[in-house]
C-alpha positions in Angstrom: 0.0 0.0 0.0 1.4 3.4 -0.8 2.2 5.2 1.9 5.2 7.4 3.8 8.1 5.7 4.9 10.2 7.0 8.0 13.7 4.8 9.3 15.7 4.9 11.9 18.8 4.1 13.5 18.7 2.9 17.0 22.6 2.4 18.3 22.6 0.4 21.4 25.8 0.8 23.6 27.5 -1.8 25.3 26.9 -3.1 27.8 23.1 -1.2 28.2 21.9 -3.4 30.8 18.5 -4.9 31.0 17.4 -3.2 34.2 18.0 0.3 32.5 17.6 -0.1 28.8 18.4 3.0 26.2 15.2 4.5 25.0 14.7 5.8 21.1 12.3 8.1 19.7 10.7 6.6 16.4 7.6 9.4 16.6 5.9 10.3 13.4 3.1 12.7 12.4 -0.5 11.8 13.7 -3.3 10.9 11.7 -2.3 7.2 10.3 -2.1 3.7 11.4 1.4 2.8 10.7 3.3 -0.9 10.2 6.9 -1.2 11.9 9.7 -3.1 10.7 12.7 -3.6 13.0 16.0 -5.1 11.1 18.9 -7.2 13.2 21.4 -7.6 11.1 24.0 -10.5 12.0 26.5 -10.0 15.3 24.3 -9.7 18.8 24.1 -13.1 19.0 21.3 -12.8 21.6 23.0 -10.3 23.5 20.2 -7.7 22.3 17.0 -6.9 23.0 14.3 -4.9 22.0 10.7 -3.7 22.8 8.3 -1.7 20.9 6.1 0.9 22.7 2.8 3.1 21.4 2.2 6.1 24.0 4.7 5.1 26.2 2.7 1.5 27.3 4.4 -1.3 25.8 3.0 -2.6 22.1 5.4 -5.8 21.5 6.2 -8.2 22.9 2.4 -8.4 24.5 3.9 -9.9 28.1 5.5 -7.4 30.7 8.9 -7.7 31.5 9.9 -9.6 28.0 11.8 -9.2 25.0 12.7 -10.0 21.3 16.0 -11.3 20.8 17.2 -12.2 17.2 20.2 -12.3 15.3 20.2 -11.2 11.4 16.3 -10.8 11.4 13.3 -8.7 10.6 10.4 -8.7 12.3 7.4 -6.0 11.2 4.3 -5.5 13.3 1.1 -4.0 11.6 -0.7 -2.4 14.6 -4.4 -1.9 15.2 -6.0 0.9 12.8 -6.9 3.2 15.8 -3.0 3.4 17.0 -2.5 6.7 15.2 -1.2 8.8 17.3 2.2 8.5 15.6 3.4 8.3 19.4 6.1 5.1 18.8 9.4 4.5 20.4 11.7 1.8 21.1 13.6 0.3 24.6 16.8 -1.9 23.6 19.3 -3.1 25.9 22.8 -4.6 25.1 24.7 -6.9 26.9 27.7 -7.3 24.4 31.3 -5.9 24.1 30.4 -4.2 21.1 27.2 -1.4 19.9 25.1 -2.9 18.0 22.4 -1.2 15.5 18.9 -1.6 15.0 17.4 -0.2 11.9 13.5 0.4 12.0 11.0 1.3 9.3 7.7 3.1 10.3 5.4 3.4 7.4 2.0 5.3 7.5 -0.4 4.3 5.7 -4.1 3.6 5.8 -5.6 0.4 7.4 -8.7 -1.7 8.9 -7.2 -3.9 10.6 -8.8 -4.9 14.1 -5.9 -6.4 15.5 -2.0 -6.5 15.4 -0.2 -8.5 13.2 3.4 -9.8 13.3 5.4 -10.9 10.2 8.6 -12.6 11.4 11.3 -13.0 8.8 13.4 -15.8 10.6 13.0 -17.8 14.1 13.1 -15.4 17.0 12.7 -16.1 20.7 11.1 -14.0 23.0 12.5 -13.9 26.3 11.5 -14.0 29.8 11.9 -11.6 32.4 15.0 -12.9 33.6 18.8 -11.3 33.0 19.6 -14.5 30.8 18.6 -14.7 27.4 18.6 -17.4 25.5 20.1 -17.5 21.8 18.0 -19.2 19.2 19.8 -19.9 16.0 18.8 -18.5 12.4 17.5 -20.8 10.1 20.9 -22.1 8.9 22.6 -23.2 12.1 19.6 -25.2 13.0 19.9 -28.7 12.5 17.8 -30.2 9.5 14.8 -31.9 11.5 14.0 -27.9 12.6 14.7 -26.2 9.4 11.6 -24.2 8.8 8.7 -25.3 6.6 8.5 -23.5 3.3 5.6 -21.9 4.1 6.5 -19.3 6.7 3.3 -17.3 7.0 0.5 -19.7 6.8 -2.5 -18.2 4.5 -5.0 -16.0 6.2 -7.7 -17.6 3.3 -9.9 -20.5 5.0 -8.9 -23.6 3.4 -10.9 -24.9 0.5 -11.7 -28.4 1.9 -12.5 -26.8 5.5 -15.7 -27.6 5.5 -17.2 -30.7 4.5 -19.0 -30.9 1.5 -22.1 -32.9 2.3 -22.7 -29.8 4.7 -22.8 -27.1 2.2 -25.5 -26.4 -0.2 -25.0 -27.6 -3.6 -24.1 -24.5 -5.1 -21.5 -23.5 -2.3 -19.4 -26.3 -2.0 -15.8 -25.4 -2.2 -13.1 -26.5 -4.6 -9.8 -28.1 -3.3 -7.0 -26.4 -4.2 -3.7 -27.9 -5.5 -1.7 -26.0 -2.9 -3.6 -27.7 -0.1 -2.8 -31.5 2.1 -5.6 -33.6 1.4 -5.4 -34.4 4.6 -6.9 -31.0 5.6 -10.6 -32.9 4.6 -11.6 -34.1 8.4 -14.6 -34.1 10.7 -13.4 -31.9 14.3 -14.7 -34.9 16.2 -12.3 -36.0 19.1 -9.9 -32.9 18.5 -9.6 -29.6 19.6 -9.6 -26.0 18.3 -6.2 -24.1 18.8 -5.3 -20.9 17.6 -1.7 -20.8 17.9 1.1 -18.5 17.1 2.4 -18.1 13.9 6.1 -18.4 16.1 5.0 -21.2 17.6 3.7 -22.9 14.8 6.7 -22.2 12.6 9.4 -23.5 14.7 10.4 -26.5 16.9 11.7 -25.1 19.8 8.7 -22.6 20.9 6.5 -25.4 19.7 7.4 -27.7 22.3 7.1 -24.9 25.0 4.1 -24.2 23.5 2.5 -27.5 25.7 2.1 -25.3 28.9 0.3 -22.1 26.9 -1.8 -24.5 24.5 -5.0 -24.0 27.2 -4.8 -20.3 26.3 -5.1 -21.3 22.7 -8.7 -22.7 23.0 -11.2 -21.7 20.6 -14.5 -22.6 18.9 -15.5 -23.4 15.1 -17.5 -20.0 15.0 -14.6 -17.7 16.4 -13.9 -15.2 14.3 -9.8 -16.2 12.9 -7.2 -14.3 14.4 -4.4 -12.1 12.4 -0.9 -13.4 13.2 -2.1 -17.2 14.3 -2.9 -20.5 12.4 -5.9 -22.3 13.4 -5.3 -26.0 14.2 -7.2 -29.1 15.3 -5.3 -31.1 17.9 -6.5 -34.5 17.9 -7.2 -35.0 22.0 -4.6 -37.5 23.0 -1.7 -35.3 21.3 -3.8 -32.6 23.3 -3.5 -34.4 26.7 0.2 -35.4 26.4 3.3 -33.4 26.6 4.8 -36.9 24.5 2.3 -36.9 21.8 2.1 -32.7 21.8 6.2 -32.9 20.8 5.6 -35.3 18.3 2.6 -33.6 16.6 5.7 -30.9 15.2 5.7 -33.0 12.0 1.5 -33.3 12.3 1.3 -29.9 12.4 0.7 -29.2 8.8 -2.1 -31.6 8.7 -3.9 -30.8 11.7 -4.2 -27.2 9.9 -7.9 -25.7 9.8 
């Protein structure tokens, strides 16, 4: 969408701690809801860390007291349309030996968006509260059982074979199409609804932490789809068990709503 594009450079010193992070301006005229883009080029290896704030209350990440820590990434975050206030700035903190730079893109545009939506590039791992962060590897150091799927942003479309076709009037059943698993054609009996992060869903390691937030995933047929998640159902044994949950990484695909 056209629009007007702003960037920044954010230089983090070292050794910024976490306790008392440096704080950047990114402010832009008011009047338009705006997408953000934050570039990591390669070097921090997870000893940076970033938050994004609206009006001086943090935007992202969404929990208090946490952080996103990448290495050779980008990461852009298209905020609700009523955020346009223009009032953005970013906390960083840096841990390293060395500065490190962060290089952000706000663009204004128009938008109707009801909720915010992230786009990650690459793998990134949002960190607790605690002083230690924990590196997670770009897609090449990662051994090739967690390589990434090709599909990196699931489709916001409803799938073609979603709905069975014996339950659709004649003249409104659906047509597969080639792009999606056959396997997407099942009944929702003996599974349950999840919407889960696109994150989560795209990588190995916040999928298998993902067990103890999957009850906060919960949702129902007739829920309206959320921007920046991919709608699953979890057959109830995988569901129940923290075994079964780790295995479903290679269901995942199928299990796709």
């Amino acid at each position: 969408m056209p629009g007007r594009l702003y960037t920044f450079q954010c230089t983090v010193p070292k050794g910024t701690a976490i306790n008392s992070p440096a704080a950047f301006s990114l402010s832009i005229p008011s009047g338009s809801s705006v997408s953000v883009t934050v570039r990591i080029p390669p070097g921090p290896r997870g000893e940076v860390g970033w938050q994004l704030y609206y009006g001086g209350s943090l935007a992202f990440p969404y929990q208090t007291g946490t952080w996103l820590v990448a290495d050779d990434a980008a990461v852009t975050i298209e905020p609700p349309a009523d955020m346009t206030s223009g009032a953005w700035s970013l906390r960083a903190y840096n841990t390293g030996t060395y500065p490190h730079t962060l290089y952000i893109e706000v663009r204004a545009e128009t938008t109707t968006q009801a909720a915010a939506q992230v786009t990650v590039s690459v793998p990134v791992y949002v960190s607790p509260s605690s002083t230690e962060q924990t590196y997670l590897p770009t897609a090449s150091e990662l051994p090739a059982e967690e390589q990434l799927p090709s599909e990196m942003v699931p489709s916001e479309e409803v799938p073609a074979e979603q709905v069975p076709a014996e339950t659709v009037p004649a003249e409104q059943v659906l047509t597969p199409t080639p792009t999606q698993p056959k396997s997407a054609s099942r009944g929702l009996i003996g599974r349950k609804l999840l919407d889960v992060p696109i994150a989560v869903y795209n990588h190995r390691t916040q999928w298998d932490a993902g067990w103890e937030q999957r009850k906060q995933w919960m949702t129902t047929s007739d829920a309206p789809r959320k921007r920046g998640f991919v709608r699953l159902a979890v057959p109830v044994e995988a569901y129940n068990h923290r075994d079964q949950w780790q295995k479903g990484w290679s269901l995942r695909q199928d299990w796709r709503v």
